[in-house]
C-alpha positions in Angstrom: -6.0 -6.9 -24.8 -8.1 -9.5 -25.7 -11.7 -9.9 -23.7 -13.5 -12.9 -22.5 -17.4 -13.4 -22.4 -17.9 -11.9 -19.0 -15.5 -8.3 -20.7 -12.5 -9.0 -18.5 -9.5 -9.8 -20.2 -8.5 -13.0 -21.4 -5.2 -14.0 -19.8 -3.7 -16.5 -22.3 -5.0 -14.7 -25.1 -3.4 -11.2 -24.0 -0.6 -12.8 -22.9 0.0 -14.1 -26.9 -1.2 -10.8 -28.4 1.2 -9.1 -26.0 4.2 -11.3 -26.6 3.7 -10.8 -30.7 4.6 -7.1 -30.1 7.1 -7.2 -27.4 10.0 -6.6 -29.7 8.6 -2.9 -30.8 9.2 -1.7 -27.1 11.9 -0.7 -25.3 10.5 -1.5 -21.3 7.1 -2.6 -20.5 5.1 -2.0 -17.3 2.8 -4.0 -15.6 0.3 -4.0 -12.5 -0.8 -0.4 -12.8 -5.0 -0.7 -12.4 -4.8 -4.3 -13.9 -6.8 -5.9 -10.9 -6.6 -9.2 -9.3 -8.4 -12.6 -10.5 -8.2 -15.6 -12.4 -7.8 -14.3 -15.8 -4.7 -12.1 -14.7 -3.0 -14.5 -12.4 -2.9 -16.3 -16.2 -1.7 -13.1 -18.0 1.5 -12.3 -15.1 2.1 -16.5 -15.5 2.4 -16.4 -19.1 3.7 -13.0 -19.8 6.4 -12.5 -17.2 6.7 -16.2 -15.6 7.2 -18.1 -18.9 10.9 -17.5 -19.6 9.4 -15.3 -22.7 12.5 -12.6 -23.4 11.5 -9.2 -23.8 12.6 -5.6 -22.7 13.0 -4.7 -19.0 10.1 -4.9 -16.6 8.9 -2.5 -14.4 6.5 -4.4 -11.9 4.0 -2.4 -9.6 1.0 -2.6 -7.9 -1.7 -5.5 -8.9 1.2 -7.0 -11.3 3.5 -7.5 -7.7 0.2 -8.8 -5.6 -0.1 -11.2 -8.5 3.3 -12.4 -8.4 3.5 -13.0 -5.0 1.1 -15.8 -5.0 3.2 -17.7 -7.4 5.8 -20.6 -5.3 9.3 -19.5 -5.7 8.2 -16.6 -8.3 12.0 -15.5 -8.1 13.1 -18.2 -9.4 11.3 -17.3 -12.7 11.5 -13.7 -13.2 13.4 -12.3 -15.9 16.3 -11.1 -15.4 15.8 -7.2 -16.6 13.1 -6.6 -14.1 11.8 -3.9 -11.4 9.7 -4.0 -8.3 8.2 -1.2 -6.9 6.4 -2.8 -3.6 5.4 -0.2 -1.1 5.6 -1.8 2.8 2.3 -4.6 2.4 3.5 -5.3 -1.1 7.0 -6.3 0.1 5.2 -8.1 3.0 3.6 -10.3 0.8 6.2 -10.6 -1.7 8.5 -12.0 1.1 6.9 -13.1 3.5 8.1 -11.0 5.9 6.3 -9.1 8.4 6.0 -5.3 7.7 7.8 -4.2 11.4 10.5 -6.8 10.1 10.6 -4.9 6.9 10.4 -1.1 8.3 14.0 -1.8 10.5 15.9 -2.7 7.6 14.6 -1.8 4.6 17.7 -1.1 2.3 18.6 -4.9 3.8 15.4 -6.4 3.2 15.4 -5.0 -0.4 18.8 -7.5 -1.0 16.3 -10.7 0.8 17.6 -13.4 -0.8 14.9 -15.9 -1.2 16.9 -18.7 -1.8 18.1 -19.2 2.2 
């Protein structure tokens, strides 16, 4: 990915260099180790937020703690995609407390964010 000044990565940039190459793979993953600040707050807006089409999406980690700070990110995910939250993840994803979540978790996982 591309790097700014400071070494991290440059969000816009990578986003672009990503996109260029998304046709040559048949899922992508994101969130794994990627961290949390500015620069990839840009790279999760204009990589999986844009409406860009690509291959299914497996999100995890960082990638859904990034997402979740987005207003109505639902509304813009593709629609080939995968969450993986663990209990605080989904928490934050919905905005659902985490004793809410642990007694019904297979219902939580169908929240519909659009009530």
């Amino acid at each position: 990915m591309e790097e700014t000044s400071n070494s991290d990565i440059d969000g816009w940039r990578s986003a672009i260099g990503i996109a260029q190459v998304l046709d040559k793979y048949s899922a992508m993953l994101v969130g794994c180790g990627l961290g949390i600040n500015s620069e990839k707050y840009k790279l999760i807006r204009n990589l999986i937020l844009s409406g860009l089409k690509g291959p299914p999406i497996i999100i995890d980690a960082d990638g859904l703690n990034l997402i979740a700070k987005f207003y109505n990110w639902w509304e813009r995910m593709p629609d080939e995609v995968i969450l993986t939250p663990h209990l605080r993840e989904m928490s934050r994803l919905t905005g659902l407390p985490i004793d809410k979540i642990q007694g019904d978790p297979l219902g939580i996982s169908r929240f519909n964010f659009n009530k």
